[in-house]
ROMI-55285 format. One record per residue (C-alpha): residue in one letter; x, y, z. Coordinates in steps of 0.02 Angstrom, whole numbers, padded with zeros to 5 digits, always signed. Each point is the difference from the previous one (the first is absolute). Layout:
BEGIN
AXYZ
...
This chain:
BEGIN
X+00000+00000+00000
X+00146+00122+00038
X+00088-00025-00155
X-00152-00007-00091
X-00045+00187+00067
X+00190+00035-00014
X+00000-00031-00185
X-00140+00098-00050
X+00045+00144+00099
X+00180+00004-00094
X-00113-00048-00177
X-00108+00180+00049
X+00158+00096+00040
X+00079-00080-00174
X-00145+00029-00103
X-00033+00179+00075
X+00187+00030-00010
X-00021-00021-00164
X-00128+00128-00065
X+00062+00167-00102
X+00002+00154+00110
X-00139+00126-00035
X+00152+00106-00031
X+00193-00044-00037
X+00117+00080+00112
X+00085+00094-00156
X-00150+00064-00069
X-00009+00084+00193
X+00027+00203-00009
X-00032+00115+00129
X-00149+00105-00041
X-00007+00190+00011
X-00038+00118+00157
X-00198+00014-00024
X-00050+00162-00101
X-00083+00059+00169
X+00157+00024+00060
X+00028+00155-00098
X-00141+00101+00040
X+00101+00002+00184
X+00147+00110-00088
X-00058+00140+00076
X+00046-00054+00169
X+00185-00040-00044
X+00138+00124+00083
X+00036+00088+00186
X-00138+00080+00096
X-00019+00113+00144
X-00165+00014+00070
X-00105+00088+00152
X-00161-00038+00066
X-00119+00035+00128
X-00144-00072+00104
X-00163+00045-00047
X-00103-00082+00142
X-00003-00014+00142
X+00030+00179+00043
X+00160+00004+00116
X+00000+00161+00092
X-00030+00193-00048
X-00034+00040-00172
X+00130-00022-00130
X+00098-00103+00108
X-00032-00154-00058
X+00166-00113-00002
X+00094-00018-00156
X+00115-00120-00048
X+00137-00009-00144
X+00096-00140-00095
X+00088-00053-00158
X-00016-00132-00124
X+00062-00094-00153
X-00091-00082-00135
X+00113-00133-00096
X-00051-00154-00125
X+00099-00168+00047
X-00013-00160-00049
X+00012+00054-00195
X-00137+00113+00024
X-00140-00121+00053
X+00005+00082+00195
X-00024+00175+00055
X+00109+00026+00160
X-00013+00138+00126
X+00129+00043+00129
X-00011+00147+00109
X-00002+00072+00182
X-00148+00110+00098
X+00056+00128+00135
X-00151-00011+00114
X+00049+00140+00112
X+00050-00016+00203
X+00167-00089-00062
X-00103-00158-00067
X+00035-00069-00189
X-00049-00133-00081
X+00102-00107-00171
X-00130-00059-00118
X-00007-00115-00165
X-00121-00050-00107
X-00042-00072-00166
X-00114+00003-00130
X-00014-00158-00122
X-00158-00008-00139
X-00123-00159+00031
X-00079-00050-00160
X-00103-00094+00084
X-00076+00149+00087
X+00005+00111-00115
X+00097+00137+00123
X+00161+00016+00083
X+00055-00088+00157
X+00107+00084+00153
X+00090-00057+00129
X+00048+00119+00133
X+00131-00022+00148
X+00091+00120+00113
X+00135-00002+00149
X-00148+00015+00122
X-00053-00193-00026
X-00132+00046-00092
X-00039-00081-00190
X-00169+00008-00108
X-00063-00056-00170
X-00123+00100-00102
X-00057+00061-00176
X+00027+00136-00112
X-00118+00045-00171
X+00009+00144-00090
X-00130+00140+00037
X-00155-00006-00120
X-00002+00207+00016
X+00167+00067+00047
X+00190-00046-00083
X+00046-00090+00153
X-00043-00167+00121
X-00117-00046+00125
X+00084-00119+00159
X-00085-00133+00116
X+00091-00103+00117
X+00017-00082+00156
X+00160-00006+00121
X+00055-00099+00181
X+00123+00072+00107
X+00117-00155+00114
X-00126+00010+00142
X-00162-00026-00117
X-00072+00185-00018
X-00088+00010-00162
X-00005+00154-00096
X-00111+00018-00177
X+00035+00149-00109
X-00065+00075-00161
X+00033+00137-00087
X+00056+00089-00184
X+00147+00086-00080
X-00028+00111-00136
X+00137+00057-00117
X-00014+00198-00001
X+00172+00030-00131
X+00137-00142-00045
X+00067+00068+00173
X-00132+00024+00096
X-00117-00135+00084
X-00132+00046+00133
X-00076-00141+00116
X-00103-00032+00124
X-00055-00156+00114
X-00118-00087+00136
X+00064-00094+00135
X-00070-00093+00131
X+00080-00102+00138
X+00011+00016+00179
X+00034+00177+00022
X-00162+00011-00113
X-00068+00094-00152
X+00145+00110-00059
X-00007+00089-00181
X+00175+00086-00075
X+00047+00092-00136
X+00152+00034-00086
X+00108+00065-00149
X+00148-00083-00072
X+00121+00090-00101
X+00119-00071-00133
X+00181+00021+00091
X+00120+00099-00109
């Protein structure tokens, strides 16, 4: 009975060994960066950029705290990823070391993020392009190392080829907060 199962096992692996490829190795070529890609040019270079909160209101009136940072757009991986390096001054001596990057999912129909920064936090989300603006809209979801969840959405509209202007949602456990920013090609 062993050999009997033996032998048609090694007859399956023969016969299946056996079969032509769908595809021959050498036939094999890498394919291009999807066209989708492109449309991210726009973001490519050195940025500086400010922002502000929105909401809640923190304090008298036109004191609401601002924050700062800077940022680089680059294409790796023979263009097929969108990678984004850069650093936010938070004020009070805190900072926080971010990446990120953007890859199109054909399946989806819309680009895919993934987010992570020096504060142990990391998120995925999803970028399309704006049906009424030359820009993006952003949703996505992050976890910090002790399990806070944050979700955020927001847009970035391209104002000039140096110029983009965004704003965003978050909520997490400090709450509802809402900022709003400008980001400045760096010369």
């Amino acid at each position: 009975m062993k050999r009997s199962l033996v032998s048609r096992v090694g007859f399956a692996i023969l016969v299946g060994g056996c079969a032509k490829p769908a595809m021959d190795m050498g036939e094999m070529k890498k394919p291009s960066p999807a066209p989708e890609m492109k449309k991210l040019d726009g973001l490519v270079g050195s940025w500086k950029w400010t922002g502000e909160m929105v909401e809640p209101s923190m304090g008298d009136a036109g004191q609401q705290p601002t924050f700062s940072g800077t940022g680089k757009f680059e294409f790796i991986l023979g263009g097929s990823v969108l990678k984004e390096t850069g650093s936010m001054d938070m004020g009070e001596g805190q900072s926080m070391a971010y990446e990120g990057y953007w890859v199109w999912d054909a399946g989806a129909k819309k680009y895919r993020t993934y987010f992570l920064n020096d504060w142990s936090e990391n998120g995925i989300g999803w970028v399309t392009p704006c049906g009424d603006c030359d820009g993006f809209c952003m949703k996505g979801d992050s976890v910090d190392a002790q399990g806070a969840k944050k979700r955020g959405e927001g847009c970035m509209k391209r104002i000039d080829k140096d110029t983009w202007e965004w704003s965003m949602t978050e909520k997490g456990p400090m709450g509802k907060m809402k900022m709003k920013g400008t980001s400045k090609r760096a010369k």
